[in-house]
C-alpha atoms as one frame of an Amber mdcrd trajectory, in Angstrom:
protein
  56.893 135.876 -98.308  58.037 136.833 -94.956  58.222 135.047 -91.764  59.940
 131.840 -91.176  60.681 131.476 -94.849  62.834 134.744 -94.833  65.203 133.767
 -92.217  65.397 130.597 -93.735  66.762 132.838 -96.798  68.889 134.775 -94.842
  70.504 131.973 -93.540  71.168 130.441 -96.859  72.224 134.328 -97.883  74.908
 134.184 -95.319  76.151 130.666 -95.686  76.940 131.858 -99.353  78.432 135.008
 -98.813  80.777 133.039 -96.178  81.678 131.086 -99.138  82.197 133.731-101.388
  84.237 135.629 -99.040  86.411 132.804 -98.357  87.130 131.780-101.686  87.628
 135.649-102.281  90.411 135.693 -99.762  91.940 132.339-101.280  92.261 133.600
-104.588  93.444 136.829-103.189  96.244 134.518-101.337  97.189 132.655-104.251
  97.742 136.360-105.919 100.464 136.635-103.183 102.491 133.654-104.507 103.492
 135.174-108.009 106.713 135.840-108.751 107.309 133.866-105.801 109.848 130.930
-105.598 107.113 128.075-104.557 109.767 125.605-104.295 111.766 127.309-101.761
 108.149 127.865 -99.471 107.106 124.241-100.451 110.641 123.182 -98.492 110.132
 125.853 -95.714 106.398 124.733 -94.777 107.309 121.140 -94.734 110.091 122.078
 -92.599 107.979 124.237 -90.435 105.698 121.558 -90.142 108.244 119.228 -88.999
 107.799 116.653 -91.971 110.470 114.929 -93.780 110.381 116.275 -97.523 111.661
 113.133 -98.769 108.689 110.908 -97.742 105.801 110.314 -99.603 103.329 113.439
 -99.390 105.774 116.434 -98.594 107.626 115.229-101.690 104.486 115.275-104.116
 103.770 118.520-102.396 107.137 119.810-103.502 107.011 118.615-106.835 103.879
 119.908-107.262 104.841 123.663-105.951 107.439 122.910-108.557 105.281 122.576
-111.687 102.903 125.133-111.058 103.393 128.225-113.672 102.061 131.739-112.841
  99.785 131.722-115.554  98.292 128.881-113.721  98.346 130.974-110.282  96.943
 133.639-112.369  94.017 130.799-113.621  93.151 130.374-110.170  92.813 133.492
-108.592  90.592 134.358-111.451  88.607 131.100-111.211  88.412 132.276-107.369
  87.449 135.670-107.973  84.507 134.333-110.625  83.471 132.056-107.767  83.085
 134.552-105.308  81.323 136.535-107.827  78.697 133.835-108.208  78.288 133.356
-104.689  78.125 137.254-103.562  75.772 137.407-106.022  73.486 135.159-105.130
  73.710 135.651-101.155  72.689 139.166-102.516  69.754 138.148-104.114  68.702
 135.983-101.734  68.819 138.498 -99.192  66.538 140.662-100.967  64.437 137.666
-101.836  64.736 138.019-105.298  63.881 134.856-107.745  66.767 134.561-109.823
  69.082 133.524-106.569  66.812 131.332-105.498  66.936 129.240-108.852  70.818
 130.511-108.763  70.833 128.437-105.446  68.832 125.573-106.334  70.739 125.006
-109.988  74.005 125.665-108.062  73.818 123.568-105.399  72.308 120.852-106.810
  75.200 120.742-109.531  77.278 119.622-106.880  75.229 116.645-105.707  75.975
 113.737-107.662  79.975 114.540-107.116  79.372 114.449-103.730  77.536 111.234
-103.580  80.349 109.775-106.015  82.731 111.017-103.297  80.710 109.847-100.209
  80.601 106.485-102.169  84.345 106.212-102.718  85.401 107.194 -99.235  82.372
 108.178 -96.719  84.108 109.992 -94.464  81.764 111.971 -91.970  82.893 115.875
 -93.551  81.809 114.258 -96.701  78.365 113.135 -95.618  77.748 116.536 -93.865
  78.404 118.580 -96.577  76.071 116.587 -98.424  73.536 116.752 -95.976  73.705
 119.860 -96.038  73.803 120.732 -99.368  71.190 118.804-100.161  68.937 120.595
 -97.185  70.100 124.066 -98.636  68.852 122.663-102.154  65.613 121.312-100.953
  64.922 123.930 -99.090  64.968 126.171-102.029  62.959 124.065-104.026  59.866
 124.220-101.866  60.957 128.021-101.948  60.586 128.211-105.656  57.165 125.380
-105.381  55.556 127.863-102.995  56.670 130.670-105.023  55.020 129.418-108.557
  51.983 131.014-109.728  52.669 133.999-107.902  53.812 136.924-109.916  57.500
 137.308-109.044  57.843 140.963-106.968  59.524 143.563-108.688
């Protein structure tokens, strides 16, 4: 299946190990902040930022550094790290052209697709409508992948 259909792969292969990497160094971040006084950097960033903690968004962004427990930091970076796991995964596969990433991709993405038209719906802001449009290229695109794909015998 090579030709224009592989570096239509590989392009979907790197889009999704950019997302796995990035979520990877997130969660990796958020590993940073335990046993960390998140109050204290909630107040400094604000300041930083030259906002005034006591109006309306600094202050639920300091109550909210507030609240959060390590166990939920720990939560996250693991959430993060099972993410990026996903998505390594399946940029790998899809690299090599296997099957399984491909229906990894198409199940995946396509998950996301009636949030995002919720979202778009609520708000349609233009981010919002290009990750959609793009997601829902990425998914097509690996649909006709898989539809040109069936009845073949899957290589090994």
């Amino acid at each position: 299946m090579k030709g224009t259909s592989y570096k239509g792969l590989r392009m979907v292969s790197i889009m999704e190990g950019m997302k796995g990497i990035i979520v990877l160094a997130a969660g990796c971040g958020v590993l940073t902040l335990i046993h960390k006084d998140l109050h204290d950097m909630a107040v400094q960033l604000v300041e930083v930022l030259h906002m005034n903690p006591a109006r309306h968004y600094p202050s639920i962004f300091i109550d909210t550094a507030n609240r959060i427990t390590e166990p939920q930091l720990w939560l996250l970076a693991l959430s993060a790290l099972a993410y990026s796991a996903v998505r390594l995964a399946e940029a790998y596969g899809l690299w090599k052209e296997c099957p399984w990433a491909e229906w990894l991709g198409f199940l995946s993405g396509g998950i996301y697709l009636p949030v995002e038209i919720v979202e778009i719906w609520r708000k349609p802001v233009w981010p919002r409508i290009a990750v959609f449009i793009v997601n829902v290229a990425v998914v097509g695109y690996l649909a006709l992948m898989l539809k040109r794909r069936k009845g073949r015998p899957y290589p090994r």
